[in-house]
N, C-alpha and C positions, 0 to 999 in steps of 0.2 A: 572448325568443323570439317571433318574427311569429306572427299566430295561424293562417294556413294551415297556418306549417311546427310549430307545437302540436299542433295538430288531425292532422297526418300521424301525429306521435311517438305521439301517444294511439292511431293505428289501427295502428300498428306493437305498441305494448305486447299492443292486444288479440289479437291474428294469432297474436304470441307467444306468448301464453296458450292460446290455438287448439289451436298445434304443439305443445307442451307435452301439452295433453288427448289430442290424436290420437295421438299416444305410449303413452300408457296405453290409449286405446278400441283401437290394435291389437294390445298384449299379452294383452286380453279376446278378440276375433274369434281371436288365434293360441290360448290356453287354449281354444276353446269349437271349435275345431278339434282338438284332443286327444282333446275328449270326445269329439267324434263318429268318433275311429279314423281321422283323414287321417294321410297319411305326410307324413312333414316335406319333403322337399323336391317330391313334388307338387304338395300346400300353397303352400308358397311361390313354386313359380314358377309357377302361376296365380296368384297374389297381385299378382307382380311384371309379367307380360307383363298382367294387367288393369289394372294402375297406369298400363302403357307405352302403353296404348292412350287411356287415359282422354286422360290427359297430351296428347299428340299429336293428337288429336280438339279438343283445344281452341287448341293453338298453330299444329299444322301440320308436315307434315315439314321443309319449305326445300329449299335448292338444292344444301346442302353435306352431305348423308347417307354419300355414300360417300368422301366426305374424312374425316369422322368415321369409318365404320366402319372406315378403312385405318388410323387413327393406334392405336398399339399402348396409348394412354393409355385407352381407350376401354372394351378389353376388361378393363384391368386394373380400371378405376373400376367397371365393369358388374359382374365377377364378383365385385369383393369387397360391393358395395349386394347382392349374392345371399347369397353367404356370410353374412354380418353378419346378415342374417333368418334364414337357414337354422341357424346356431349357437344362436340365441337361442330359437327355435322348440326346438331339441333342449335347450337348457336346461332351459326349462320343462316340459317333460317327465318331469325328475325333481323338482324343487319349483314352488314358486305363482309367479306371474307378478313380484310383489312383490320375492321372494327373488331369483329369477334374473337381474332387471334390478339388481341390488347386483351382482351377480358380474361382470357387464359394467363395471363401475368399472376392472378390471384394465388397462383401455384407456386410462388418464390416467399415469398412469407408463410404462405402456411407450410413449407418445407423447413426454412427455414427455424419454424415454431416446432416444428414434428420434429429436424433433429437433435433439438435442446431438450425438449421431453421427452422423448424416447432414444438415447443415445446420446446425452451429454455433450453434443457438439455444439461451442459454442464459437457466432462470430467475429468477427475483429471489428472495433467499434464504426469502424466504415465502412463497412461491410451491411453491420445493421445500419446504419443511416440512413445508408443508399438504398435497402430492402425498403426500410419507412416512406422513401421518395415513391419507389416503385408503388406502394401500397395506396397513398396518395394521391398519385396518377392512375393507377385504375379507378378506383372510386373517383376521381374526375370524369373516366371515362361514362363511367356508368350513368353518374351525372347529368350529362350532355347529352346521352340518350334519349329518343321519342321514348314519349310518358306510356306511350301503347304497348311497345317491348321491352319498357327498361327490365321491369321484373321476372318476365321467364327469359330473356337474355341473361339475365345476371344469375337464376336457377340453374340453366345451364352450364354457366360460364363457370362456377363456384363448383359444379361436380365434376364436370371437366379437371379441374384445376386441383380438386382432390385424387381425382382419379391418375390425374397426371403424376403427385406425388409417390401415392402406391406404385402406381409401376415403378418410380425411379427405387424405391428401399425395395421393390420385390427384385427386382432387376440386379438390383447390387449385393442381396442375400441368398441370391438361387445358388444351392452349391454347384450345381452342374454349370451357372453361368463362369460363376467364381474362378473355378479351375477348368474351363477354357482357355489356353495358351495360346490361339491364332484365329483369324476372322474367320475361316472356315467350321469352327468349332462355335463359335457363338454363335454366327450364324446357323447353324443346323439346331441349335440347343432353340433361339429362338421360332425356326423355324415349327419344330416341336412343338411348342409352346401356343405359336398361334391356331396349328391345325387342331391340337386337341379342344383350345376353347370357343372355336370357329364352329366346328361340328357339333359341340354338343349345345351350343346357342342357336345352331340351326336349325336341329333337333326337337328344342324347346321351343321355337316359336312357332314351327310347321306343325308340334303339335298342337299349343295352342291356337292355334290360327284353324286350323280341323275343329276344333270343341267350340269355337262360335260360331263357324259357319252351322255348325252343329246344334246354335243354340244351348249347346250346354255353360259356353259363358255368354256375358257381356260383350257388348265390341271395347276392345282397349285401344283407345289412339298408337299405343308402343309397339301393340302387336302388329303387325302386317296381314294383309286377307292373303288368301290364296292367290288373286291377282296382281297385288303389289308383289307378291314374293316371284311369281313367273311372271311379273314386267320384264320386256325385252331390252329396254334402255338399262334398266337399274343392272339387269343383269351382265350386261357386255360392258357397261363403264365401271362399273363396279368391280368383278372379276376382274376383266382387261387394264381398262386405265386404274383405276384406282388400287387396284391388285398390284401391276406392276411398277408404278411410282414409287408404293409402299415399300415391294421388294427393293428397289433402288436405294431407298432411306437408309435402309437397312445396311444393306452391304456398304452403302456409302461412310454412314456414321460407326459400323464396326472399324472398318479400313482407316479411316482417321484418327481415330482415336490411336489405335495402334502404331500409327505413325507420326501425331502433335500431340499429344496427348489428352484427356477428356478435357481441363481446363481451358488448352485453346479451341476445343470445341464447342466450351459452352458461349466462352467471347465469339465464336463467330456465331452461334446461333442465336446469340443476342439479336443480329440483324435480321432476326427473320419474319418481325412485322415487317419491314421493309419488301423483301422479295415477294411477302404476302399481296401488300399492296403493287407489287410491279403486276404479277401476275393476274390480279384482279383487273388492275389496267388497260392488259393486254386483250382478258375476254372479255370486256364489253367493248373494247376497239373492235376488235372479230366477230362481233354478235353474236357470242355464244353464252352470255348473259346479260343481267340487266339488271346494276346496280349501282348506288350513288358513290359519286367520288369522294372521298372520307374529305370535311370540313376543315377549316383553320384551326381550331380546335382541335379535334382531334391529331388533327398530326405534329400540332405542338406539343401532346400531349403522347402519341407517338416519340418523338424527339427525346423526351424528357425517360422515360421507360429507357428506348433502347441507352441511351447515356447514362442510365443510372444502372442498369446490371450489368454494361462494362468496368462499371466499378466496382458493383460486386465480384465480378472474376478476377480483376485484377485483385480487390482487398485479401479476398481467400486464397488467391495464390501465394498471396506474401505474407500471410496468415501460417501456412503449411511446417512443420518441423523440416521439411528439406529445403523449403526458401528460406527459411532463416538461418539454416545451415551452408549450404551455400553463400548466402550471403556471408556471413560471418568469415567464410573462406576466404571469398574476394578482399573483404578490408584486412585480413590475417596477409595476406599477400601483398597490400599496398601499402 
């Protein structure tokens, strides 16, 4: 290997690593928003509309915003990168940051299943094994969960994990993401993406959140009152921390990719129950929450998850027509 394009791979690995941690440091900012009594989806969509801005503040709008906001791929990608925080946020809610990013696992099989039924991809027998382990270990987890949470833990965890999927086929079919040629350009594409479904969720819920105070609805647990939405905690951790981690993800996991490519980025984000749980570690070491250390149990059952989609990364890479072309090279050669 030339030692520029060395030198790239090594800054790619580290990024990696990066995204990976910023994963965990925002399941900390989301737990340390619990404590302080934010509503989940206030929460988050200050999180996400300060991400949108961050993001955009460093790339630029461009020329083609309302080509973007008119393509219906747009709002689908946007509201499910909403969802996917907004579920996980309500996870954790009933267990530790740790636990609840296991429960989001549920989103590799039913991917998996999404792209055999809709797109014919099919995977390499160990591949699906390995999914089956995964599968079997969540449903352990769930298992072992207090009888008081297991059920809307796992409602959430399961829409999460759907929602998670959506974003990855919207993400991967958005033609504007598609022909993006460098991190600056997806980056703004995403950036697009969040602002437009940031504001009009913000839109909708400050109206509804008006028509009950109004009496004209119901009170909705999902909705936020006027003073959950002008909380000053949800609002500065959310915008701020949770805004800007997000932005970091982001630029971190565009930047990577571009430089290991997506496969060794999903092997490294295998690990990131792991960083979950350091992370969570670290805030209740600091007292800036207060939550149990995940059980023997569970983190055998951690163990067993992250071990088993390293295999799936690797099964599907050797799975690909250019590894087995490649391959085929090397023994051509020897």
């Amino acid at each position: 290997m030339p030692k520029d394009a060395s030198a790239t791979a090594g800054t790619g690995w580290l990024e990696a690593a990066g995204f990976v941690f910023a994963i965990g440091a925002l399941s900390l900012v989301y737990a340390i928003g619990h404590q302080q009594g934010s509503h989940p989806v206030a929460f988050v969509l200050y999180a996400i509309l300060g991400s949108s801005l961050l993001i955009l503040a460093a790339t630029g709008l461009g020329g083609d915003v309302i080509a973007i906001a008119r393509h219906k791929m747009s709002w689908l990608a946007g509201t499910a990168i909403i969802l996917v925080e907004f579920f996980y946020f309500l996870t954790i809610s009933y267990v530790s940051p740790a636990h609840g990013n296991l429960v989001l696992r549920f989103a590799i099989p039913i991917a998996m299943v999404a792209g055999f039924v809709l797109f014919g991809r099919r995977a390499t027998p160990l591949a699906a094994a390995s999914t089956a382990v995964v599968t079997l270990a969540t449903l352990y987890v769930v298992a072992i969960t207090d009888p008081d949470v297991r059920l809307p833990m796992t409602a959430t965890g399961l829409a999460g994990s759907v929602a998670l999927v959506v974003r990855g086929f919207a993400g991967e079919f958005h033609p504007w993401n598609r022909a993006a040629t460098n991190v600056r350009e997806k980056l703004r594409v995403t950036g697009i993406l969040l602002l437009l479904a940031s504001i009009l969720c913000l839109a909708l819920a400050s109206v509804t959140a008006v028509a009950i105070a109004a009496w004209a609805l119901p009170p909705l647990r999902f909705v936020p009152t006027g003073a959950q939405m002008l909380h000053l905690p949800t609002i500065v951790l959310g915008a701020l921390a949770g805004g800007g981690v997000f932005a970091l993800m982001n630029a971190l996991n565009f930047s990577a990719v571009v430089k290991i490519t997506t496969e060794n980025i999903m092997a490294v984000m295998a690990l990131s129950p792991l960083t979950v749980w350091l992370f969570q570690e670290f805030g209740v070491a600091a007292g800036w929450i207060a939550v149990t250390r995940p059980e023997p149990r569970l983190v055998a059952a951690m163990a067993v998850i992250v071990a088993s989609v390293l295999v799936i990364v690797f099964a599907s890479r050797r799975g690909t027509p250019d590894s087995r072309n490649a391959h085929s090279r090397r023994r051509a050669r020897v």
